[in-house]
C-alpha positions, 0 to 999 in steps of 0.5 A: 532232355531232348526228344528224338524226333525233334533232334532229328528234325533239327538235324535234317533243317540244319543239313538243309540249310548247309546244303543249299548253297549257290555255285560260287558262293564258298559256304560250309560244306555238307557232311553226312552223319553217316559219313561222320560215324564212318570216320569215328568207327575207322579211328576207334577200330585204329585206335583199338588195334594199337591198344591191343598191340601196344603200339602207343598210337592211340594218343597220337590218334585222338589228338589228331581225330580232335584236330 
């Protein structure tokens, strides 16, 4: 298993790679994680709700959160 400090540490060279990027150069673009799990929570608390109401639209939801 990986330790936590050296997962963050992966994670911060990683964001620095991504974001050194030159001006025209069309690159990845850099996402926060924190960014990454507001999306996961705001389609989990959708995906909730429709269970609870019996909308039928969690699937919908998670095929279109994987895409």
């Amino acid at each position: 298993m990986v330790e936590h400090g050296s997962l963050w540490a992966a994670l911060q060279e990683r964001s620095m790679l991504c974001s050194v990027q030159a001006s025209g150069d069309p690159g990845p673009t850099y996402i926060p994680p924190q960014a990454i799990a507001i999306g996961a929570a705001v389609i989990a608390v959708n995906a909730a709700v429709s269970v609870w109401l019996q909308l039928g639209l969690h699937w919908q939801l998670a095929i279109g959160a994987v895409r």
